[in-house]
C-alpha positions in Angstrom: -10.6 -18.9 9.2 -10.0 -20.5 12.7 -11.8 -18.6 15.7 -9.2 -19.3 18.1 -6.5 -18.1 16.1 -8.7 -14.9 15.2 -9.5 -14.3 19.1 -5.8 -15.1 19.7 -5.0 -12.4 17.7 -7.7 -10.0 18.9 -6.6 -10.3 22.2 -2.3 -9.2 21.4 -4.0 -6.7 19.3 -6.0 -4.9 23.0 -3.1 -5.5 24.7 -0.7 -3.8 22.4 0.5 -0.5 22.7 1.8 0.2 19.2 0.9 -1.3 15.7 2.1 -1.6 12.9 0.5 -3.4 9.3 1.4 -3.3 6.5 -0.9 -3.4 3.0 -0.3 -4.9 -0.9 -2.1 -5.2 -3.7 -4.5 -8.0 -2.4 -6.1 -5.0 -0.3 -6.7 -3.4 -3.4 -8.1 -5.7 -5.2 -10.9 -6.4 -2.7 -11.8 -2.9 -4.5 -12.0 -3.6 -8.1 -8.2 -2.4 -8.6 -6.5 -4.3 -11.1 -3.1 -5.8 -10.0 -0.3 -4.4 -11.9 -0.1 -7.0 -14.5 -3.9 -7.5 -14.9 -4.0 -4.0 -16.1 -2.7 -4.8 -19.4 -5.7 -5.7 -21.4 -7.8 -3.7 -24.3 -5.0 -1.1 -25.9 -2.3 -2.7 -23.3 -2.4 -6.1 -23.8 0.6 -6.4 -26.1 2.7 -4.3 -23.8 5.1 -5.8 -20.8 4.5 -3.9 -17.4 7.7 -4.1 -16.5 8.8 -3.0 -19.3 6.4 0.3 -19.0 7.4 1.0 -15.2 11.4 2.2 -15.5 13.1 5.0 -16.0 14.5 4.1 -19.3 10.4 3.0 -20.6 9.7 6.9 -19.8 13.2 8.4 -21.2 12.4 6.2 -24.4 9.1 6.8 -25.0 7.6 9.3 -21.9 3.7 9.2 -24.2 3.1 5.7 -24.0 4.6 5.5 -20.4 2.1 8.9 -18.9 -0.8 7.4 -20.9 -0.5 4.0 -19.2 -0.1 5.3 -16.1 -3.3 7.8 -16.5 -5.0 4.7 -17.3 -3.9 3.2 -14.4 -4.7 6.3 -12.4 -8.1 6.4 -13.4 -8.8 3.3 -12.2 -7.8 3.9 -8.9 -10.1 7.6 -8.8 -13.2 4.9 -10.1 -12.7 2.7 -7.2 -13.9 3.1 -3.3 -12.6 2.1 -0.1 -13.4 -1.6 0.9 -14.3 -3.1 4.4 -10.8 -3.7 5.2 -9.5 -0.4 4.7 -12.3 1.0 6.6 -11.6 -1.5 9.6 -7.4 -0.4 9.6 -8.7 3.1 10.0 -11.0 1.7 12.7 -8.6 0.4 14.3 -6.2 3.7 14.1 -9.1 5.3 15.4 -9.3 3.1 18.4 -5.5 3.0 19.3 -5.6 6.8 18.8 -8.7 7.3 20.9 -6.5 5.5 23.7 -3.4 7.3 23.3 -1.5 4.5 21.7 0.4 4.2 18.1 -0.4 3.2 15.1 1.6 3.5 11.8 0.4 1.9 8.4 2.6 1.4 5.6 1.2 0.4 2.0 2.9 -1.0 -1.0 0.1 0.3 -2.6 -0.5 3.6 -4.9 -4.4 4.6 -4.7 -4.8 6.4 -1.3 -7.5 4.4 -0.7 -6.2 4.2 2.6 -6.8 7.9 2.8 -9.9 8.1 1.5 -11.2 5.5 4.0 -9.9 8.1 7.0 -6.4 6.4 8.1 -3.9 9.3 8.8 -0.5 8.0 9.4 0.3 6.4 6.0 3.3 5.7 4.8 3.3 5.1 1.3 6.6 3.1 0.4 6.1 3.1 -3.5 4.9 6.2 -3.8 1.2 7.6 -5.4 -0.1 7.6 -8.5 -2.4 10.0 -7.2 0.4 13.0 -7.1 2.8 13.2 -10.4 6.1 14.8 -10.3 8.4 17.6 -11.9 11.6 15.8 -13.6 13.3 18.6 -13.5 12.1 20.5 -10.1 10.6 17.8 -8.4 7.9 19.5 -7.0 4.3 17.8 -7.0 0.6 18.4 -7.8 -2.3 16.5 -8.2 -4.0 16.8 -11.7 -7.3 17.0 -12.0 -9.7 13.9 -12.0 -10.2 14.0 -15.4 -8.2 12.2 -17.7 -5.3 13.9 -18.9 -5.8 15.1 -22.7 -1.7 15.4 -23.4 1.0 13.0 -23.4 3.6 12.9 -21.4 2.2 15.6 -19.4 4.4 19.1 -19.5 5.5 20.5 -16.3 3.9 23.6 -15.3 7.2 24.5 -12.6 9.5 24.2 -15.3 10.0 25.4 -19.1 10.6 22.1 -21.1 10.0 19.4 -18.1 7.5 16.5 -17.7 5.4 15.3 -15.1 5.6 11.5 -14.2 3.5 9.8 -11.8 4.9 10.2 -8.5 5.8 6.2 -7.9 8.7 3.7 -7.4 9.7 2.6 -10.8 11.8 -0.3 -11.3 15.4 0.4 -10.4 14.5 2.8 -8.0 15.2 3.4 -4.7 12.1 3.6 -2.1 11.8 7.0 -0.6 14.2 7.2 1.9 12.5 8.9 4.7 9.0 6.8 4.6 11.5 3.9 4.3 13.3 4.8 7.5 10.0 5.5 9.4 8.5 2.0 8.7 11.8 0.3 9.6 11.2 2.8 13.1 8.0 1.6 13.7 8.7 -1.9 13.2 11.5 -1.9 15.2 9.3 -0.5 18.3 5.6 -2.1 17.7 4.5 -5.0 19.9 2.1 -6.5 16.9 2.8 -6.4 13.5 0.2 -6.9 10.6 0.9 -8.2 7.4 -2.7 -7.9 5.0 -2.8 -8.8 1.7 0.8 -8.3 0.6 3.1 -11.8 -0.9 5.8 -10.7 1.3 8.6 -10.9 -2.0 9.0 -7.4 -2.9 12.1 -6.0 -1.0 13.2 -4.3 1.0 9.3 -4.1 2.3 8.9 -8.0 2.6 12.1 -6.9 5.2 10.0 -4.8 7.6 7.9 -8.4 9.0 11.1 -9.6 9.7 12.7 -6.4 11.4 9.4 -6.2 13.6 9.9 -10.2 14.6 13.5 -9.9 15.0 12.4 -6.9 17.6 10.2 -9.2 19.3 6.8 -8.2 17.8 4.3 -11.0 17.7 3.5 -11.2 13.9 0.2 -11.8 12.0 -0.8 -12.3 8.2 -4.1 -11.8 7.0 -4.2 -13.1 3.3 -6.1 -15.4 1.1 -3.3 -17.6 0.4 0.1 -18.5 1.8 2.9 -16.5 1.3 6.7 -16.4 1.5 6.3 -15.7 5.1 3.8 -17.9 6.5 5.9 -21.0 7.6 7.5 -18.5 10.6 4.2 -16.1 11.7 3.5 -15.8 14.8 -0.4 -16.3 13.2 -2.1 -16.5 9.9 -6.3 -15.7 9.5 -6.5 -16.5 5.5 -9.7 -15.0 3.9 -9.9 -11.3 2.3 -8.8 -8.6 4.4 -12.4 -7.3 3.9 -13.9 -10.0 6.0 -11.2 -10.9 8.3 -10.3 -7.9 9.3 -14.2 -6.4 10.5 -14.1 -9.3 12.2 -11.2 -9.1 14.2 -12.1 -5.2 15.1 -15.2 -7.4 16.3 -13.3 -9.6 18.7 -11.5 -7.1 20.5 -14.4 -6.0 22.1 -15.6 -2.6 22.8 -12.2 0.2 23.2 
């Protein structure tokens, strides 16, 4: 990691008035989560992901689909916060502390966000932590233990299902979270990209937006990416040790 692009970067980040970053999966797995293809071994390993995470997987077969996905969920309960969640919610904390804004959107399903104490999240593919009534729509979270029936029955509705409470393939993004990312981006003065390929659309679009609106522009990931050749900067390393050390450079606030 070069210093003078990390002080660089330390120093738009005390100036700014309002941030915004945005997290994928290589947050996660600085935690022990699995990416979504790395998940299919043991039982899984003969099934397709992608083939699992639609619509039409759970309308065909809703028990395999629920019991992946409780697998899946599991995982996530297992897992703690790493030091680069605990440094974004450091760094809310600090814009907080001084009046300023800070809004995080994650591509990511855990809430380990959450449970490392950031507040605003905005989860643009949803939570495997909450799971959903298909014929209500109304949400709970079940209970930490793993689930003993598959697919789940709906406890709102007489003959519904819960399904995990996340984007599918083929779906649309939430429309409201999706709205207040592409708000923040529009208005923030830095813009943090950690951990995420920058492919999957339309939130790979929200770098851009926030560039396009004059935002100076900074990924934070181990390797290069679709959007590195036009950053403002790029720190490469794990978001868990860049991003403790960046909090470090900016000096006491």
């Amino acid at each position: 990691m070069d210093a003078g692009t990390l002080h660089l970067v330390a120093e738009r980040l005390a100036k700014a008035r309002r941030v915004v970053a945005i997290t994928g999966a290589g947050v996660s797995a600085e935690s022990g989560i699995r990416t979504f293809r790395d998940t299919m071994d043991g039982l899984w390993k003969e099934f397709d992901p992608q083939r699992l995470a639609t619509p039409e997987a759970f309308e065909r077969d809703p028990a395999t689909v629920t019991r992946w996905y409780d697998h899946r969920r599991l995982g996530c309960l297992a897992a703690d916060p790493n030091p680069g969640h605990l440094a974004l919610a450091r760094l809310e904390a600090r814009l907080a502390d001084a009046g300023l804004g800070f809004v995080l959107a994650t591509q990511n399903v855990d809430r380990l966000h959450q449970r490392a104490g950031s507040r605003r999240v905005l989860e643009l593919h949803g939570s495997i932590m909450e799971w959903r009534c298909t014929a209500t729509g109304r949400k709970l979270v079940p209970d930490p233990s793993p689930m003993t029936r598959f697919p789940p029955p709906s406890p709102f509705a007489e003959g519904a299902l819960l399904r995990p409470d996340v984007v599918w393939f083929g779906e649309l993004l939430p429309m409201e979270v999706f709205a207040a990312a592409e708000r923040a981006s529009r208005a923030c003065d830095v813009f943090l990209s950690v951990g995420t390929s920058s492919v999957v659309f339309p939130a790979a679009g929200l770098i851009r937006t926030a560039a396009a609106h004059g935002a100076y522009t900074v990924e934070i990931n181990r390797e290069e990416t679709a959007a590195s050749v036009w950053v403002d900067a790029a720190l490469r390393g794990p978001s868990g040790e860049v991003l403790p050390r960046l909090l470090a450079a900016m000096g006491p606030g």
